[in-house]
N, C-alpha and C positions, 0 to 999 in steps of 0.2 A: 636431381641426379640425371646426368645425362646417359641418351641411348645408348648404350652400345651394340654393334651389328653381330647378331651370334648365327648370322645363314639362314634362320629360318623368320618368318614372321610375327608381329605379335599376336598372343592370342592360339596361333596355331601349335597343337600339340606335339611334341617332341618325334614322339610315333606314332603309329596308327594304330587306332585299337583291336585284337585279335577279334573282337563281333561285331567289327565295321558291317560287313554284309546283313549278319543279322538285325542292324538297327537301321539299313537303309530299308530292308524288306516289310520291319513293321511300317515305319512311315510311310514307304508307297500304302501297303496294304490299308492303313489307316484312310489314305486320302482316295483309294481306288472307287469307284461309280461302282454301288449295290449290284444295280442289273448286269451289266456289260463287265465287268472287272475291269474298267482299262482305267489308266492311271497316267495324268501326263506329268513328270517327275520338272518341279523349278529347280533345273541346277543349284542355281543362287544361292536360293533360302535354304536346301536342303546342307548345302555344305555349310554355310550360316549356320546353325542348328546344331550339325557335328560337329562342328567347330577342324574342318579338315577342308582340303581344295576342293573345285571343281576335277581337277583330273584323276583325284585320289577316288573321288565316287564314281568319273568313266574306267576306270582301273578296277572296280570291284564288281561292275555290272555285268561281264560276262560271263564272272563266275555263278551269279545268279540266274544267268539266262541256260548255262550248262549244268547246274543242278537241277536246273525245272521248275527254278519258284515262278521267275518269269518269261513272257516271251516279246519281241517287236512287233508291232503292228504299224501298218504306212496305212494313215486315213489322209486322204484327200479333204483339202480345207477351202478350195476355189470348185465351180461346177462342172468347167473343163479338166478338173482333176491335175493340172501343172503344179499348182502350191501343194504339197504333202508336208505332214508333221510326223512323227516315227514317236507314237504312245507306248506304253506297254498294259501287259494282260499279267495281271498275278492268276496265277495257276493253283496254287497252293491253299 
């Protein structure tokens, strides 16, 4: 049978599910560092996983950061401090 093109990709779900948020939250929360809470989110895999895009999870993240589950953190990853990577802190 062949493809045919219906707009969206395969695999990806029609819509997005109304507890997107909540099911990005356990997964950070799940892979977040015991002491420190900080948590560095793999776009990729995460959206992999949800079976949803990369943008669809930058599109949910702020909500998260403006409820207060979590927050950005910029740690410097060179000694001169030039390279930064932007972690986050589950709060919650």
């Amino acid at each position: 049978m062949k493809h045919r093109a219906t707009g969206r990709s395969r695999g990806r779900p029609t819509s997005v599910p109304f507890s997107l948020g909540d099911q990005i939250y356990d997964i950070l929360k799940s892979r977040m560092d015991p002491v420190t809470h900080l948590v560095y989110p793999q776009w990729q895999r995460l959206a992999r996983e949800l079976h949803v895009s990369r943008s669809t999870i930058s599109r949910v993240m702020p909500g998260l950061k403006s409820a207060g589950f979590i927050e950005s953190v910029i740690v410097p990853m060179s000694k001169d401090g030039k390279i930064k990577r932007i972690v986050y802190r589950i709060l919650r």
